[in-house]
Structure formats: C-alpha cells, structure tokens
C-alpha positions, -999 to 999 in steps of 0.1 A, spaced: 483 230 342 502 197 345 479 164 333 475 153 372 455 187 373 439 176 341 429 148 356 411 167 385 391 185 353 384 158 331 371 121 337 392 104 306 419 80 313 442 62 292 442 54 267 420 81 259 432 109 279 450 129 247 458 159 269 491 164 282 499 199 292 475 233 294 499 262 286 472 289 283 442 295 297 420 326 292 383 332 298 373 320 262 408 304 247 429 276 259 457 262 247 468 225 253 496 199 244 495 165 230 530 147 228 524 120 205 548 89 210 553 58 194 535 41 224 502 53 214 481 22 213 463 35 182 494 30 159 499 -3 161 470 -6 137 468 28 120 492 19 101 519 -7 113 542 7 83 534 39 81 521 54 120 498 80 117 472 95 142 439 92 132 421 121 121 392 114 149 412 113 177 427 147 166 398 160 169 386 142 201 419 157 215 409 192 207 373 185 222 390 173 251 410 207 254 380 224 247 362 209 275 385 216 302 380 255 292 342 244 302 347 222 331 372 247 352 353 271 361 322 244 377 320 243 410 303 208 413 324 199 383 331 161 395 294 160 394 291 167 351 303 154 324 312 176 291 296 158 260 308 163 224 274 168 203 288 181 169 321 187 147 321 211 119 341 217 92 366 192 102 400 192 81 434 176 80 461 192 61 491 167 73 495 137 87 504 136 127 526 108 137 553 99 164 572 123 176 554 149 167 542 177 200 501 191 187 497 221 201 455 224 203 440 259 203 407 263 210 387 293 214 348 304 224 328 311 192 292 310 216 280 302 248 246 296 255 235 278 290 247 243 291 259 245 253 294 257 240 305 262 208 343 263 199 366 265 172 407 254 168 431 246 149 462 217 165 495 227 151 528 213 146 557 229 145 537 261 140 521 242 110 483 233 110 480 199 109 440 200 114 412 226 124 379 217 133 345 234 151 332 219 180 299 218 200 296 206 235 272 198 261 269 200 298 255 168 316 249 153 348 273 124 353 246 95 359 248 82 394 260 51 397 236 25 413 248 11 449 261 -26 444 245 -48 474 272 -57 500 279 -97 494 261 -105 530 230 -86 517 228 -111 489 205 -141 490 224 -177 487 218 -197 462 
C-alpha cells in the first residue's frame, strides 16, 4: 500500500501523516514504513544540534499504522475516525533521527466492538528503537455544520 492509498484510509495530513509505505498486511498484523528525513518539521527544534524524533511521535506513528489495520476493512470508513485512547508500556531504547527507515509492527492483542487493542515494536535496521501497546477507538467523524452561502447572509 503506497501513502496515496494511505491517504484513502487515514484522514492525517502533513505534517502529521508519519506513514509512508504498508508492506504487510494480515487480518490482525500490519506492517508499515516511516522514512525519516532531515525535512521533518519536528527537528528543527528537537534538537537543532543534535536531530532526534521525539519519542511521542514514534508512537503516534505506530498508532497511525495500527489504525489503518482498523480502518481497512470499514465499509463507511470515510465516515469514522480511529481515536488513540491509551499507550502502555511505552519504551525507547535508541534514538531515531534522519536518515533512519522505522519499520512499525503492529499486531492485534484484542478486539472488542468499537475498541482495539495492539501491540508493536518500530525497528531500525532490525534493531528496536521503541515498542509500545496501544488502545484505539472507533468514532463517528463529527459532521461538519453547513456554512450559509454569502447571499443568505444578512448585510450589515
């Protein structure tokens, strides 16, 4: 799955859409790709000397693979939006920075109607770099409200 079919899945955009690539996808497991390039936004300030990817948006990146793995499979999945609701166990053995390919793994630990739980680790170079557990939730995507047409509006 290329990131313009990502982008069918999931409603992030950049700079927050830290999905590139899905190169395995299974009932329960998926597997996604993050390049990480010196053009991240985020590095400019975390650290200007020293670039490394925040711990958070590791995570958030993982979340983000993990909710594809929910969202694909919706019918009316333009229609829902796939919350993050809790992160477990969260670790980060080695810094991620530029240049540097994560490879997210996510898998099904539970399933229960609109809730998912999920566990993965994001690799690099075959190396964990960070593992968390994840719980998601299923939501309607509020509706948003019709915006009068400027001849429908009262002058001034």
């Amino acid at each position: 799955m290329d990131v313009n079919e990502i982008r069918q899945i999931l409603p992030h955009r950049y700079p927050f859409l830290l999905v590139d690539k899905i190169v395995e996808l299974e009932a329960e497991r998926i597997v996604g790709i993050k390049n990480v390039t010196a053009n991240e936004p985020f590095f400019n300030g975390h650290f200007p000397d020293f670039p490394v990817m925040p711990g958070v948006l590791i995570v958030e990146a993982m979340a983000q693979t993990a909710g594809i793995l929910v969202l694909r499979s919706i019918p009316d999945r333009d229609r829902k939006l796939v919350l993050l609701v809790s992160v477990d166990g969260a670790r980060f053995r080695k810094p991620v920075v530029p240049g540097d390919q994560l490879r997210l793994e996510m898998h099904v630990l539970k399933r229960k109607g609109s809730v998912a739980k999920m566990a993965g680790k994001a690799f690099v170079d075959g190396v964990v770099v960070a593992e968390a557990e994840v719980m998601c939730k299923l939501e309607d995507r509020p509706v948003p409200e019709a915006q009068p047409d400027k001849e429908e509006q009262p002058a001034l």
